[in-house]
DSSP file (Angstrom, degrees, kcal/mol; ACC not computed):
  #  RESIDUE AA STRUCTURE BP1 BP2  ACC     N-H-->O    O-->H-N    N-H-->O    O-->H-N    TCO  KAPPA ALPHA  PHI   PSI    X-CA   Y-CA   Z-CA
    1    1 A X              0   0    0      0, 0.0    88,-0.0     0, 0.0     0, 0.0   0.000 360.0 360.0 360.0 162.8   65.3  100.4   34.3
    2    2 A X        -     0   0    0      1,-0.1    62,-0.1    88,-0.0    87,-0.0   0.111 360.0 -69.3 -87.2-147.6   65.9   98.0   31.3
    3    3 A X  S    S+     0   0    0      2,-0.1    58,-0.4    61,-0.0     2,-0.3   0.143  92.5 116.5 -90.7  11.3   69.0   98.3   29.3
    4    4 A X        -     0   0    0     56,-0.1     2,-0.8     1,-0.1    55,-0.0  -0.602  69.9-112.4 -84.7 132.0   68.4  101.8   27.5
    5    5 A X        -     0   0    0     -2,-0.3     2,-0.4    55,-0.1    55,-0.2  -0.609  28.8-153.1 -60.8 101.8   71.0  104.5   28.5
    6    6 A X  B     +A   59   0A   0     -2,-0.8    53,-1.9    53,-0.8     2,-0.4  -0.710  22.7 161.5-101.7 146.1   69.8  107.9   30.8
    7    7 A X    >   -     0   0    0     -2,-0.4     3,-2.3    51,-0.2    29,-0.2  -0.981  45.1 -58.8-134.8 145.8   71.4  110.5   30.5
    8    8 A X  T 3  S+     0   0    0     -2,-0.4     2,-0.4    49,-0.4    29,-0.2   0.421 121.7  35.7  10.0 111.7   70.8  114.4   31.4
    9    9 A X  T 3  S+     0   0    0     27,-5.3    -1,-0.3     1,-0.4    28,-0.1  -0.164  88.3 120.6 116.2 -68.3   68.0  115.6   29.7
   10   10 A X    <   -     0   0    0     -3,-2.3    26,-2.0    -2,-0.4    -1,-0.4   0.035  38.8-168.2 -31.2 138.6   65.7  112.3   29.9
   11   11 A X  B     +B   35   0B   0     24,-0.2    24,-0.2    -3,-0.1     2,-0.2  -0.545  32.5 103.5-150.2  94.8   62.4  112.5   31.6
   12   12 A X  S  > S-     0   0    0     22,-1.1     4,-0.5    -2,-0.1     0, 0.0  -0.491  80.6 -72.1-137.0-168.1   60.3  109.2   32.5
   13   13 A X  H >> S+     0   0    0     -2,-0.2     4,-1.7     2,-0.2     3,-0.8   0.881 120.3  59.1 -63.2 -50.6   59.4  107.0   35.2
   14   14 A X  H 3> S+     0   0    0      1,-0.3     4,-1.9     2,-0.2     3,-0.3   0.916  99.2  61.9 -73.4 -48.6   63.0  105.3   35.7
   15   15 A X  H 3> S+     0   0    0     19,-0.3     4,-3.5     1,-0.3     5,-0.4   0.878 103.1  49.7  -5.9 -58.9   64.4  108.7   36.4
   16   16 A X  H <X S+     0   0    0     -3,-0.8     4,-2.3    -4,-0.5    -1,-0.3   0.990 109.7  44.6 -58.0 -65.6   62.3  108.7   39.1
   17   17 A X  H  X S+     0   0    0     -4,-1.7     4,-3.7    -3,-0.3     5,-0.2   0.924 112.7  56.4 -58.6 -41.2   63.2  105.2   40.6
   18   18 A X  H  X S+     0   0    0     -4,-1.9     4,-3.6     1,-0.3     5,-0.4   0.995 110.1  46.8 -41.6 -59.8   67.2  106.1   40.0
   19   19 A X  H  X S+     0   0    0     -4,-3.5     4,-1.1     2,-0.2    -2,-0.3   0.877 116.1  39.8 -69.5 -16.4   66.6  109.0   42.0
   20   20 A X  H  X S+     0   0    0     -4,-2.3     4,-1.4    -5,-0.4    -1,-0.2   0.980 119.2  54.0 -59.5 -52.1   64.6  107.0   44.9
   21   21 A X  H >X S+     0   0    0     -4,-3.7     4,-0.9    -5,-0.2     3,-0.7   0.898 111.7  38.7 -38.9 -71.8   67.2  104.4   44.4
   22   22 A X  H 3<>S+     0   0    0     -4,-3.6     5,-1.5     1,-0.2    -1,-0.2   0.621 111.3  59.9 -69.0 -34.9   70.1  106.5   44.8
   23   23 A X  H 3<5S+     0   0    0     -4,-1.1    -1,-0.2    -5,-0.4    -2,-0.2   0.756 101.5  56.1 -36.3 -58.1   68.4  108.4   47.6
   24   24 A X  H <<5S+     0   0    0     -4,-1.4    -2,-0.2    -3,-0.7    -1,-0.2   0.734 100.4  54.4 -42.3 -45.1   68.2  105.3   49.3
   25   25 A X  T  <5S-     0   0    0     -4,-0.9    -2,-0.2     2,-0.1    -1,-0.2   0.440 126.0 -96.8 -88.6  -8.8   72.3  104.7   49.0
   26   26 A X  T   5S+     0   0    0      1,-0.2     2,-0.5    -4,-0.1    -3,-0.2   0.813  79.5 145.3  95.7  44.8   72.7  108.3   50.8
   27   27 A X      < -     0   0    0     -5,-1.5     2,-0.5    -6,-0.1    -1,-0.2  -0.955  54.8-121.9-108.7 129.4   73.3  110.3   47.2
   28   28 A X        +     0   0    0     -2,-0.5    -5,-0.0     1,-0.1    15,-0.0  -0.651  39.7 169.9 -51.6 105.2   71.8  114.0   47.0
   29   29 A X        -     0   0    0     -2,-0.5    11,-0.1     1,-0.1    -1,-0.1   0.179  31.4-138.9-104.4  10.5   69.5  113.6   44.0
   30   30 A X        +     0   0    0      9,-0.1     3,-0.2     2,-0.1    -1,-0.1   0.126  68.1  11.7  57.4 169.7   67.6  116.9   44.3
   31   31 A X        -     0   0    0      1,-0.2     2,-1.3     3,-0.0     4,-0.0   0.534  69.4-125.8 -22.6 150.3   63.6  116.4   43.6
   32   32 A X  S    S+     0   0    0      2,-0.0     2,-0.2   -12,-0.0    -1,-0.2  -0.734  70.8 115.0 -90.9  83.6   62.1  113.1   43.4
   33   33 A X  S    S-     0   0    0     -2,-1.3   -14,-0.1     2,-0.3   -21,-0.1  -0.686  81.1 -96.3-132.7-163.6   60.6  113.7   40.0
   34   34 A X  S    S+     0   0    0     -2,-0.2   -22,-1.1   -19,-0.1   -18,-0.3   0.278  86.1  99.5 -95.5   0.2   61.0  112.3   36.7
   35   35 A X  B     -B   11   0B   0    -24,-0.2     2,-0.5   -20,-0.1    -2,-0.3  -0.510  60.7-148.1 -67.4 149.4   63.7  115.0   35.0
   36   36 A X        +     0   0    0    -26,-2.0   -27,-5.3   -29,-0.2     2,-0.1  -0.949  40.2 165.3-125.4 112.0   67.3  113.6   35.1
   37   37 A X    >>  -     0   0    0     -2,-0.5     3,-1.2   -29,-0.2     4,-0.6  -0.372  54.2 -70.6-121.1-160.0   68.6  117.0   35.4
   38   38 A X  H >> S+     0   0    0      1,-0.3     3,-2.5     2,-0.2     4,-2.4   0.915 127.5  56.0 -75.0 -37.9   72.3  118.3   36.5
   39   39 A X  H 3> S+     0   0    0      1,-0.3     4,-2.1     2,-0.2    -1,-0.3   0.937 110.1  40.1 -49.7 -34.0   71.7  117.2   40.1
   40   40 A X  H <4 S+     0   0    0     -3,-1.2    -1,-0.3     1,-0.2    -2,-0.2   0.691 113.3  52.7 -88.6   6.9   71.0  113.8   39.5
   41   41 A X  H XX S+     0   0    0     -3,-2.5     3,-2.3    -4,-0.6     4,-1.1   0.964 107.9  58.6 -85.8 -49.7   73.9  113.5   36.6
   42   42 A X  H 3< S+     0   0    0     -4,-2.4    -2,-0.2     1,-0.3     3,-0.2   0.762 112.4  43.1 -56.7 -36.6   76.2  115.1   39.8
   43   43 A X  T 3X S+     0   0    0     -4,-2.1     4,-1.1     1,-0.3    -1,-0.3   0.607 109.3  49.9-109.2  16.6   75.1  111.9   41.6
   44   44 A X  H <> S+     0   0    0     -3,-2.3     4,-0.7    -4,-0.2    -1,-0.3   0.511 111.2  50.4 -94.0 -19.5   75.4  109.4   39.2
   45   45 A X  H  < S+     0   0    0     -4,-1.1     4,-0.5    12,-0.2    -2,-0.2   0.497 109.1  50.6 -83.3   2.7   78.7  110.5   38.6
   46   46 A X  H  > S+     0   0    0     -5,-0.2     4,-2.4     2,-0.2     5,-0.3   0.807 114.0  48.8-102.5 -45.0   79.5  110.5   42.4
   47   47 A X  H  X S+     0   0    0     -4,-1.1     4,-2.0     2,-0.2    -2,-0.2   0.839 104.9  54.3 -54.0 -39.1   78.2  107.0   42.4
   48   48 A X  H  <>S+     0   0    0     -4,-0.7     5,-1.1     2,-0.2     3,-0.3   0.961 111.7  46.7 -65.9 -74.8   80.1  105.9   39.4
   49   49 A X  H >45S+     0   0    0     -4,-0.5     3,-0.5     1,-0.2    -2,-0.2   0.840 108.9  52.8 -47.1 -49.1   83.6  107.2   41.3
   50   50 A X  H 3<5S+     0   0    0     -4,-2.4    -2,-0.2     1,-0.2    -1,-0.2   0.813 116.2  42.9 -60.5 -42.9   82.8  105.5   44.5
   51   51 A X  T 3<5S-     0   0    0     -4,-2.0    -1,-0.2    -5,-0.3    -2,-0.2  -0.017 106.6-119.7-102.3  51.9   82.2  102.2   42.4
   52   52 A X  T < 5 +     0   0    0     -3,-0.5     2,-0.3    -5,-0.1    -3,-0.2   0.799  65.7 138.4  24.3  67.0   85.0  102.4   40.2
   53   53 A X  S   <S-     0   0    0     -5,-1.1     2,-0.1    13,-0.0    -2,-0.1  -0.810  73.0 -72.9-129.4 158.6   82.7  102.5   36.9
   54   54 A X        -     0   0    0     -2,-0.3     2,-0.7     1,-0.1     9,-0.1  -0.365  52.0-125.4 -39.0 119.5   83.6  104.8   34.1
   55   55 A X        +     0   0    0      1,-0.2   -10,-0.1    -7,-0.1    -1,-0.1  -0.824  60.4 134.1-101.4  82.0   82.6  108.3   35.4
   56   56 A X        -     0   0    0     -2,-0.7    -1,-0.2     2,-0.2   -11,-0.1   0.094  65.7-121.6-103.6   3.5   80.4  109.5   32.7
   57   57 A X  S    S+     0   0    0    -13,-0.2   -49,-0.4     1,-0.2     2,-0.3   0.160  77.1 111.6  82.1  -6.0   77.3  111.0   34.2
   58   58 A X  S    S-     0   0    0    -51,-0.1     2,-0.9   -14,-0.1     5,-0.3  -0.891  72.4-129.5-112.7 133.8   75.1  108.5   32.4
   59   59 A X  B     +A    6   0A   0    -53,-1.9   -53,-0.8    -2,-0.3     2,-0.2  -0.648  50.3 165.1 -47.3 100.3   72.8  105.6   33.9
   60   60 A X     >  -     0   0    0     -2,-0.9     4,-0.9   -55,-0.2     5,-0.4  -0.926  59.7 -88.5-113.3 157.1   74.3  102.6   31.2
   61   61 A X  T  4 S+     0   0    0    -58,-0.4     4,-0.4    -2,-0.2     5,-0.1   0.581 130.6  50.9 -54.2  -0.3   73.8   99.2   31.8
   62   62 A X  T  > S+     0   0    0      2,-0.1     4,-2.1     3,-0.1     5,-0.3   0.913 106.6  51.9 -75.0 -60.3   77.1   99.0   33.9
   63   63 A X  H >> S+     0   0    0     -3,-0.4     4,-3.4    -5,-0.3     3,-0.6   0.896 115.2  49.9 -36.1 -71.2   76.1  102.0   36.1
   64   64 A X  H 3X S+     0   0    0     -4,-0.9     4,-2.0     1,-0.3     5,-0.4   0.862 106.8  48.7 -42.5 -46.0   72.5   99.7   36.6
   65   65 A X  H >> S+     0   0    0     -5,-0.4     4,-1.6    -4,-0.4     3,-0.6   0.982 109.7  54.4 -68.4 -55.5   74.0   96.5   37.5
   66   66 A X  H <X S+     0   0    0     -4,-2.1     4,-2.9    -3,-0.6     5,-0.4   0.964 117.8  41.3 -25.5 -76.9   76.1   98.4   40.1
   67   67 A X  H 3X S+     0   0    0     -4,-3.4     4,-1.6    -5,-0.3    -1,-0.3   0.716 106.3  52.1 -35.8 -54.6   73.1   99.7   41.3
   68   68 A X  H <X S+     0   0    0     -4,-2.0     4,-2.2    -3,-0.6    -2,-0.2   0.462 106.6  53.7 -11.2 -54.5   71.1   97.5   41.3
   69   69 A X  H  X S+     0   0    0     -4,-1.6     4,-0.7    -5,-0.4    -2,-0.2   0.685 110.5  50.7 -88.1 -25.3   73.4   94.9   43.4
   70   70 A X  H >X S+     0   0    0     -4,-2.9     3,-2.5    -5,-0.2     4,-2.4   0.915 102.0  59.9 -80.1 -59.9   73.9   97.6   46.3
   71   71 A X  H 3X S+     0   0    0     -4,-1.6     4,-0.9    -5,-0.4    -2,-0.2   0.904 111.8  44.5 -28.4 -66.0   69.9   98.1   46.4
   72   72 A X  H >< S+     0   0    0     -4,-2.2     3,-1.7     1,-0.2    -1,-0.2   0.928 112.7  49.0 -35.4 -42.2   70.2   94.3   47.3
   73   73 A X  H << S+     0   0    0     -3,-2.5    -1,-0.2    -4,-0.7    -2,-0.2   0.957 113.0  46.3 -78.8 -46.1   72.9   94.9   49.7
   74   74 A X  H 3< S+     0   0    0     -4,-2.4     2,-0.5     2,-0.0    -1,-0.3   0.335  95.6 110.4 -97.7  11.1   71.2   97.7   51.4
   75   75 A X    <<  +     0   0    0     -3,-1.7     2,-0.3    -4,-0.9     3,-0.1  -0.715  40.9 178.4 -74.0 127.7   67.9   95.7   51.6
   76   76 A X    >   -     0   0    0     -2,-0.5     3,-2.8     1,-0.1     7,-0.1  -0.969  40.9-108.7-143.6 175.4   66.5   94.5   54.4
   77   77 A X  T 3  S+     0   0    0     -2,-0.3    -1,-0.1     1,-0.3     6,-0.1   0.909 119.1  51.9 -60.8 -41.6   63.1   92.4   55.6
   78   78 A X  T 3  S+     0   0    0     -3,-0.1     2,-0.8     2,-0.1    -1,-0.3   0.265  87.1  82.6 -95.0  36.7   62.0   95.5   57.1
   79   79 A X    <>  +     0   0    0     -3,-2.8     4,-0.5     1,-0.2     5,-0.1  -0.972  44.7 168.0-116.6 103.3   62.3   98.0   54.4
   80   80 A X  H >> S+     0   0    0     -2,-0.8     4,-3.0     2,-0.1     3,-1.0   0.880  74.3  60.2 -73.7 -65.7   59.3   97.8   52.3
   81   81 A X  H 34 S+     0   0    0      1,-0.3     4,-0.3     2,-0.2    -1,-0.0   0.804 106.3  44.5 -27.0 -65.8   59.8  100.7   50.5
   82   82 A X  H 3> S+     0   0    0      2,-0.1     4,-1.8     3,-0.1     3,-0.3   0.694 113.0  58.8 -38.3 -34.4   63.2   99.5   49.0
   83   83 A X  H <X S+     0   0    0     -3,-1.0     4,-1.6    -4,-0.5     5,-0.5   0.970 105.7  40.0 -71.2 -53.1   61.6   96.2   48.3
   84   84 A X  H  < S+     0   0    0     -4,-3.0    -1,-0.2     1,-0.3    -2,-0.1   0.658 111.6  62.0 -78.6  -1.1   59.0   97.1   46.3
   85   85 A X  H  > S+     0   0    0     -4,-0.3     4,-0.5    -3,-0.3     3,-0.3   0.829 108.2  48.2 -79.7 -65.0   61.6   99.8   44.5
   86   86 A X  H >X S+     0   0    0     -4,-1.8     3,-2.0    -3,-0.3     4,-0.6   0.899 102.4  59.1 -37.8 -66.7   63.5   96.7   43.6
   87   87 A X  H 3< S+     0   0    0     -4,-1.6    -1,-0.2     1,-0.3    -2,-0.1   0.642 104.1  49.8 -22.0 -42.7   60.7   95.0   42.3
   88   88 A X  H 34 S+     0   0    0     -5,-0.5    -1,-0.3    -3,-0.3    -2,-0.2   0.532 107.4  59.6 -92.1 -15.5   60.1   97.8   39.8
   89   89 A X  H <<        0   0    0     -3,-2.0    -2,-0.2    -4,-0.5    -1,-0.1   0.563 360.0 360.0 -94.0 -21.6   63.9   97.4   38.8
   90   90 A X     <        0   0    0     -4,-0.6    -2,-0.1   -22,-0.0    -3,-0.1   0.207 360.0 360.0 -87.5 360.0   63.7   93.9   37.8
């Protein structure tokens, strides 16, 4: 996602990729759709607490860069899926 803040309520493509994203990092994000509804605020705030960011329930460009830099970490040659998830994040 670019630099816009999601929050609860929001419904678009990058929803979707958080919750793939996040999926990925072993967070419960309840459907893979394009709502960010109470499940996926629960695991963006869970994410947020585990990386010591301001626990505010909203995707903001801190939350993303945080994000963002564990999808690297948790990348690897044979993960396609993640890659091309990444790709779409950039």
């Amino acid at each position: 996602p670019d630099d816009k803040i999601l929050k609860e309520g929001d419904n678009n493509k990058n929803v979707k990729s958080i919750k793939i994203g996040l999926k990925a990092l072993n967070y419960n994000t309840g459907t893979e759709n394009n709502d960010f509804d109470a499940t996926l605020k629960s695991a963006v705030e869970s994410f947020q607490k585990d990386n010591k960011l301001d626990v505010n329930g909203t995707f903001d460009k801190e939350t993303n860069r945080k994000f963002t830099e564990k999808l690297v970490d948790k990348s690897s040659k044979d993960d396609e899926v993640l890659k091309t998830l990444l790709k779409k994040l950039k």
